[in-house]
py3Dmol code that shows the C-alpha trace and the ligand (Angstrom):
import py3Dmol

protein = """\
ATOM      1  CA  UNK A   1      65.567   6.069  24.938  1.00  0.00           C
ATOM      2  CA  UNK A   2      64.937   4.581  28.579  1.00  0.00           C
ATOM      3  CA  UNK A   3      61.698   6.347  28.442  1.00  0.00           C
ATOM      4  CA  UNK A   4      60.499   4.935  25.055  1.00  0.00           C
ATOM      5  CA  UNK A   5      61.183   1.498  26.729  1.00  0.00           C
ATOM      6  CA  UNK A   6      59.317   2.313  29.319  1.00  0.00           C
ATOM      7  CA  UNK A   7      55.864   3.054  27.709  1.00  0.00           C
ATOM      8  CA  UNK A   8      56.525  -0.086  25.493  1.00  0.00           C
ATOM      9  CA  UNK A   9      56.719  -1.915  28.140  1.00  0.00           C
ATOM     10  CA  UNK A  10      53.623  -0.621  29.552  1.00  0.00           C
ATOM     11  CA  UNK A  11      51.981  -0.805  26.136  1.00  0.00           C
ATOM     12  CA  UNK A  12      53.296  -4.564  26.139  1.00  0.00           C
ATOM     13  CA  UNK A  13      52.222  -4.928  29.614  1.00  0.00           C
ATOM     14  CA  UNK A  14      48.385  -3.457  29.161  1.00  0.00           C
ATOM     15  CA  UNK A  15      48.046  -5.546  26.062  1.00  0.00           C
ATOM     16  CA  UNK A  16      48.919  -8.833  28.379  1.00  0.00           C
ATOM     17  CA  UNK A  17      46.245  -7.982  30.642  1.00  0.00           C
ATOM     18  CA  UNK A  18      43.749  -6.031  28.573  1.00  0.00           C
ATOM     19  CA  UNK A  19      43.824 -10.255  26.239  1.00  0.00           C
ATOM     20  CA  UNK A  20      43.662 -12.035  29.429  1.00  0.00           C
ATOM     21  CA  UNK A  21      39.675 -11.052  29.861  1.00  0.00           C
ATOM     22  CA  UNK A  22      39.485 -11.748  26.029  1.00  0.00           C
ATOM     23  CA  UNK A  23      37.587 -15.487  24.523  1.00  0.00           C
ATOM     24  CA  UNK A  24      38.302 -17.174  27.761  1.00  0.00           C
ATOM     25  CA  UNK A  25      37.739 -20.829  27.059  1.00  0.00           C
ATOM     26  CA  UNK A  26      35.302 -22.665  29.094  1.00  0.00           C
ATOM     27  CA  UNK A  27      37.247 -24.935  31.392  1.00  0.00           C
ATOM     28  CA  UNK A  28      34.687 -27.896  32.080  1.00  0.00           C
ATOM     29  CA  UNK A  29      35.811 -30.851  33.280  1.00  0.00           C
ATOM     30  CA  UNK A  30      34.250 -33.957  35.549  1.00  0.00           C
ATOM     31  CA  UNK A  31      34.719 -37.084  36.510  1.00  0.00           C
ATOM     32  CA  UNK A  32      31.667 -38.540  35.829  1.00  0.00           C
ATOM     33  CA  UNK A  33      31.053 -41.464  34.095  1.00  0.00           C
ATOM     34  CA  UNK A  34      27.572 -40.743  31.918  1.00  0.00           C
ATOM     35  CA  UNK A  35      26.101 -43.914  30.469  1.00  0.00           C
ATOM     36  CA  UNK A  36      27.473 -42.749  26.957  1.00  0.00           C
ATOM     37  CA  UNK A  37      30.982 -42.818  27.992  1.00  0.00           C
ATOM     38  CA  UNK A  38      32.968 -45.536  25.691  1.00  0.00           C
ATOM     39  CA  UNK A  39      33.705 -47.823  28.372  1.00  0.00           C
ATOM     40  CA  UNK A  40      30.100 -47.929  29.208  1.00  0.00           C
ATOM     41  CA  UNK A  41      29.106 -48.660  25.565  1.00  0.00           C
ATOM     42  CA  UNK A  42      32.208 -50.805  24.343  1.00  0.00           C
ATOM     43  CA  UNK A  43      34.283 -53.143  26.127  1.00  0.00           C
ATOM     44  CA  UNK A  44      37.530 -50.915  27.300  1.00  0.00           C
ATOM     45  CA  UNK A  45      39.841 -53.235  28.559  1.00  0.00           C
ATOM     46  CA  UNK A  46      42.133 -51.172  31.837  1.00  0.00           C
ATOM     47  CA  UNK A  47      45.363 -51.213  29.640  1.00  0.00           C
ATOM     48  CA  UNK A  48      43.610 -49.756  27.037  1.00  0.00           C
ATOM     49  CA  UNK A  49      41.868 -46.989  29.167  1.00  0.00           C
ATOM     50  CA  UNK A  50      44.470 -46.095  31.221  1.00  0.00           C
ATOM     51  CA  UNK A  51      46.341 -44.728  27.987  1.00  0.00           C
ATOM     52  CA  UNK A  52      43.185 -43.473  26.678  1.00  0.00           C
ATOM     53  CA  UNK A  53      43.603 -41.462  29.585  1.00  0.00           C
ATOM     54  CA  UNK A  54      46.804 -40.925  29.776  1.00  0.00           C
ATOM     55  CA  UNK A  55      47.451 -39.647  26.135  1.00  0.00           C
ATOM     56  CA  UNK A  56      43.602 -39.103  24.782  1.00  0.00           C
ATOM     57  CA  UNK A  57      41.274 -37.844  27.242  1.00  0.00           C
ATOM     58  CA  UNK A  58      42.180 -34.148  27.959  1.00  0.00           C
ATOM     59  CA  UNK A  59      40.781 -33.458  24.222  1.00  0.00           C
ATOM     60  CA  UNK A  60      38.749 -35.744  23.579  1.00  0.00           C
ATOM     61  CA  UNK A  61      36.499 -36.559  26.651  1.00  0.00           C
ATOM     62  CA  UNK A  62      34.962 -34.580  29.070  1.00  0.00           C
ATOM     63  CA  UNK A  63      37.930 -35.134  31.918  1.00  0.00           C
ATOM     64  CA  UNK A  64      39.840 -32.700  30.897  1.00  0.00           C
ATOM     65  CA  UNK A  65      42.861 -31.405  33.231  1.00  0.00           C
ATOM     66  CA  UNK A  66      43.551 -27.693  32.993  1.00  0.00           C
ATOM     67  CA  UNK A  67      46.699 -26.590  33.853  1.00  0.00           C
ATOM     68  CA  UNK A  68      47.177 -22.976  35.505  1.00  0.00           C
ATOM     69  CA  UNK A  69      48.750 -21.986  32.289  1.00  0.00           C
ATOM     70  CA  UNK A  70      45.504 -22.379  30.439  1.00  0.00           C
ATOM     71  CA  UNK A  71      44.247 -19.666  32.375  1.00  0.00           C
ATOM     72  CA  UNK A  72      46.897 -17.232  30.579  1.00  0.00           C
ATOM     73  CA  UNK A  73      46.068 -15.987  26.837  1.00  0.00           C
ATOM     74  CA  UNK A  74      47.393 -17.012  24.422  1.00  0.00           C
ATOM     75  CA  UNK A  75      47.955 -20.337  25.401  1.00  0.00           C
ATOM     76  CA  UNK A  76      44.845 -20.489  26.886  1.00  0.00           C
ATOM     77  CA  UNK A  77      42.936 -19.919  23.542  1.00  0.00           C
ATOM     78  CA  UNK A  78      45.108 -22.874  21.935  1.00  0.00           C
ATOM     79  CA  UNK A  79      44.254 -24.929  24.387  1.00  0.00           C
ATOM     80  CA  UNK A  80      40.755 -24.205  24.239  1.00  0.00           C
ATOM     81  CA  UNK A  81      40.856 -24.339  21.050  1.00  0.00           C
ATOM     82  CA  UNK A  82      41.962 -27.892  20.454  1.00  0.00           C
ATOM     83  CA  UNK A  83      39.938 -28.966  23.526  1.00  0.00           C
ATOM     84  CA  UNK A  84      36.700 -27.860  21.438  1.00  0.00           C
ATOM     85  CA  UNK A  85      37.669 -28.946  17.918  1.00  0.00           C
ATOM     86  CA  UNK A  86      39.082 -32.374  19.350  1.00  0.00           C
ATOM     87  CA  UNK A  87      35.440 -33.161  21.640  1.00  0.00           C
ATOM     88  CA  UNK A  88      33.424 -31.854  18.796  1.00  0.00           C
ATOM     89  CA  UNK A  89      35.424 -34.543  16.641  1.00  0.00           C
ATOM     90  CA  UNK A  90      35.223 -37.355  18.958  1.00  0.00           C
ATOM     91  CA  UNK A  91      34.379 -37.454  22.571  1.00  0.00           C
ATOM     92  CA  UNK A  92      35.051 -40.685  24.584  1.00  0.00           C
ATOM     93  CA  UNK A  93      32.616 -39.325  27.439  1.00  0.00           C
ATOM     94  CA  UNK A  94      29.851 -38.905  24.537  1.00  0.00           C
ATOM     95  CA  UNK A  95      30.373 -41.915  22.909  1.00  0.00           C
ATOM     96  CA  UNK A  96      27.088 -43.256  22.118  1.00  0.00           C
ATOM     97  CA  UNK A  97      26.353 -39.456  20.631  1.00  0.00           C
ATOM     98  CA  UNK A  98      27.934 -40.755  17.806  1.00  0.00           C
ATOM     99  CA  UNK A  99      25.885 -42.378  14.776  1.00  0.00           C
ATOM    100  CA  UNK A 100      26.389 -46.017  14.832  1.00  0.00           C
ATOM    101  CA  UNK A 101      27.039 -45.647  11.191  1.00  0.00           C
ATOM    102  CA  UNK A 102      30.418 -43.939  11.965  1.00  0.00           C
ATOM    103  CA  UNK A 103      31.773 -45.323  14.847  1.00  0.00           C
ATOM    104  CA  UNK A 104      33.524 -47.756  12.544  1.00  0.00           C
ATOM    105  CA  UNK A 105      35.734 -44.872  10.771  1.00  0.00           C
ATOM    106  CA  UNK A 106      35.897 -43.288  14.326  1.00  0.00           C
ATOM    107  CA  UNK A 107      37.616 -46.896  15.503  1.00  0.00           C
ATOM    108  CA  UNK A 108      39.369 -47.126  12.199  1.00  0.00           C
ATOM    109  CA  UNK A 109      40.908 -43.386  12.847  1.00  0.00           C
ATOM    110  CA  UNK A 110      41.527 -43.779  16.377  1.00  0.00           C
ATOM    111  CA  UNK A 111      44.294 -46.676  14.896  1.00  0.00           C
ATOM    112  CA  UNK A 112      45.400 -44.518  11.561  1.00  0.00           C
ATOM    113  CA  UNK A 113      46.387 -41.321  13.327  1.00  0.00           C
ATOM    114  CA  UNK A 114      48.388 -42.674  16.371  1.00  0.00           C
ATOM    115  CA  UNK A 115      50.443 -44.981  13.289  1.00  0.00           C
ATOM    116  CA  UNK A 116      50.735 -41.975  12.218  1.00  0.00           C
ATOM    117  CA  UNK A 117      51.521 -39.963  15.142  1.00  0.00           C
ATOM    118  CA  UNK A 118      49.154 -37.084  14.204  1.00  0.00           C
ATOM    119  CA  UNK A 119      47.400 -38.012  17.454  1.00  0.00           C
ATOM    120  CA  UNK A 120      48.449 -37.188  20.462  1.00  0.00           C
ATOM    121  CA  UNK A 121      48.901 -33.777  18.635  1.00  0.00           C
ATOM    122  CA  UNK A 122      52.599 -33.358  18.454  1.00  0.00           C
ATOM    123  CA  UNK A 123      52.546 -29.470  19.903  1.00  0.00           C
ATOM    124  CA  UNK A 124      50.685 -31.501  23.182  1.00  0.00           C
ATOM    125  CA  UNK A 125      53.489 -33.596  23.891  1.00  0.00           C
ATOM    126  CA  UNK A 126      55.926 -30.921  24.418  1.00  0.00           C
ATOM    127  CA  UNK A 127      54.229 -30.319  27.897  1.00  0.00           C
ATOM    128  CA  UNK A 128      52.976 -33.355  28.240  1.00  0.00           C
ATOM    129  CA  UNK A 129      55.579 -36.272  27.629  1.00  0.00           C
ATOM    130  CA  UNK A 130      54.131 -39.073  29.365  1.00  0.00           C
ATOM    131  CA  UNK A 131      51.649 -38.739  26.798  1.00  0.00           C
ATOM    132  CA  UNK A 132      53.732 -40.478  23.856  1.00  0.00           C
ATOM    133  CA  UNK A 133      52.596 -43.451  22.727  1.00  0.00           C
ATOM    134  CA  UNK A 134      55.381 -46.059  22.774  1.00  0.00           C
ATOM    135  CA  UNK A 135      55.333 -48.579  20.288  1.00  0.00           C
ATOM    136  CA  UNK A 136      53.896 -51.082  22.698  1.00  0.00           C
ATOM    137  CA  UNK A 137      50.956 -48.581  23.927  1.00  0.00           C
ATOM    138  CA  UNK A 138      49.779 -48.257  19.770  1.00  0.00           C
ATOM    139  CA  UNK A 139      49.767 -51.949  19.154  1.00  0.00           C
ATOM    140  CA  UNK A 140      47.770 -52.550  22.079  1.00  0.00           C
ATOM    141  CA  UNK A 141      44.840 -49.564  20.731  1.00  0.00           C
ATOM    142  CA  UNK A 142      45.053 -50.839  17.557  1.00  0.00           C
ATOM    143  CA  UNK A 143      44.277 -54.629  18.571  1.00  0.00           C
ATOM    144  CA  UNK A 144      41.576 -53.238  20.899  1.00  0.00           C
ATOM    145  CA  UNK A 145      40.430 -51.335  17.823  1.00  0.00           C
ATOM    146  CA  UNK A 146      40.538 -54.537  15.413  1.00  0.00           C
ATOM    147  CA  UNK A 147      38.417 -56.555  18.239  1.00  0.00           C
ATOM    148  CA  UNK A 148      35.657 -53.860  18.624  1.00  0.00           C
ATOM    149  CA  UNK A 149      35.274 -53.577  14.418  1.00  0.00           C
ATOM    150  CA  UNK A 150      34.802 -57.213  14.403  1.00  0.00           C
ATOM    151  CA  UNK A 151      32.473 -56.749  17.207  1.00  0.00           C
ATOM    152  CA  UNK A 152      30.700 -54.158  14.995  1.00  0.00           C
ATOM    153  CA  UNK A 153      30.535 -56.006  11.905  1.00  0.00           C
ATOM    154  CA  UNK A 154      29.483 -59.594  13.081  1.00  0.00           C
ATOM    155  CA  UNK A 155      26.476 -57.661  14.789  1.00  0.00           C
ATOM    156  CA  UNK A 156      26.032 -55.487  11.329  1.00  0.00           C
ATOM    157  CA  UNK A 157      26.358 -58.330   8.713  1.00  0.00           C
ATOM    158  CA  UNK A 158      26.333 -56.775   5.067  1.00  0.00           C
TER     159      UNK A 158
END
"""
ligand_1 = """\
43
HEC
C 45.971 -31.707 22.449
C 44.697 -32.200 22.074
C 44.566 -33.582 21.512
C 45.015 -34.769 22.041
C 45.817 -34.976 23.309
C 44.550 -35.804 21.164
N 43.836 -35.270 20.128
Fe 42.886 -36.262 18.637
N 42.247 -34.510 17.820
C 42.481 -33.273 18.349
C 41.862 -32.266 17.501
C 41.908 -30.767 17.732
C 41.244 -32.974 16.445
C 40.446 -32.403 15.286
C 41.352 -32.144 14.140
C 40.590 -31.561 12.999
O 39.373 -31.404 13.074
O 41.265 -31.266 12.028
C 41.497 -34.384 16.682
C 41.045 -35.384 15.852
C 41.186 -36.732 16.121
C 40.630 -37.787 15.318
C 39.821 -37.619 14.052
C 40.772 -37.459 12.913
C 40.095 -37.142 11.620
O 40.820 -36.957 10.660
O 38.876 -37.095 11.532
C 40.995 -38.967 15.897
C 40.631 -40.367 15.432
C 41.798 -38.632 17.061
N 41.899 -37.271 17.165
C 42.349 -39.564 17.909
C 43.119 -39.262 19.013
C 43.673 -40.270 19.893
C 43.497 -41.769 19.722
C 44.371 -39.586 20.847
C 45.181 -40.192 21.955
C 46.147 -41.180 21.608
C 44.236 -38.166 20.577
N 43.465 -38.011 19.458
C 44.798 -37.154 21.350
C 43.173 -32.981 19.506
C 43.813 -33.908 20.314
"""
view = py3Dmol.view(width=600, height=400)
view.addModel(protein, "pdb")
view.setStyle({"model": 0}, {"cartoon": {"style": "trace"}})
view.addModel(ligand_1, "xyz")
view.setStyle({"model": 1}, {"stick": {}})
view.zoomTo()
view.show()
């Protein structure tokens, strides 16, 4: 019996490493500021940036911070995984990459999903609870929001 445990162990064991060289996600991160980034594009008032950054940014920008254990599979591949899917949605550093035609839904969104908590993605703030938006933090996105659409709109009459 001992011995079975043994080469399960050493199954279990081989499996860890033999994943770890497995879909490794590519880590990029930097603090540049590129003339697309949203506060280069859009007026981003410091309250509103700093929980951008705070609660936003390590998806959906390029300034990502990657802890050590996104270097470990499997929680490396969710994490690189919702890095990917949440810049390809939106990415603050890449702002200006996105049509003009649908930066109004983007704006619109940005206020829908933290109403409706869906964003920050609830699995995120279980590691990261400075991340939760307090009631305070969403009002103040989603009258930044409501300034920029008008912004948006007076320059786009219909
Ligand atoms: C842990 C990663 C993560 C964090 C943190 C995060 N998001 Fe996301 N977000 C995603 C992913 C992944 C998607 C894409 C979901 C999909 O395609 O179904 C997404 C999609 C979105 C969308 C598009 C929704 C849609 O239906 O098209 C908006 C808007 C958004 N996020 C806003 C935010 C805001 C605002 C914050 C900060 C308050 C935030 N997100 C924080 C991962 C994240």
């Amino acid at each position: 019996m001992k011995k079975i445990l043994k080469i399960v162990f050493v199954v279990l064991l081989l499996g860890f490493i033999v994943i770890q060289f497995i879909n490794r996600p590519d880590k990029t991160t930097t603090t540049d500021i590129t003339p697309g980034h949203i506060t280069k594009v859009m007026t981003v008032p410091a309250n509103v940036e700093s929980i951008l950054k705070r609660s936003c940014y390590d998806c959906h920008s390029d300034h990502t911070v990657w802890p050590w254990y996104t270097s470990i599979a499997p929680a490396s591949w969710l994490v690189g995984d919702d890095v990917t899917k949440g810049r390809k949605k939106m990415n603050f550093s890449q702002w200006d990459k996105i049509p003009a035609a649908k930066r109004e839904a983007r704006l619109n969104e940005i206020c829908e999903q933290i109403k409706a908590e869906e964003m920050p993605l609830p699995p995120y703030l279980i590691l990261h609870g400075d991340a939760k938006l307090s009631q305070a933090d969403k009002d103040i996105l989603c009258q930044w929001v409501e300034i920029e659409l008008k912004k948006l709109e007076d320059a786009n009459p219909e």
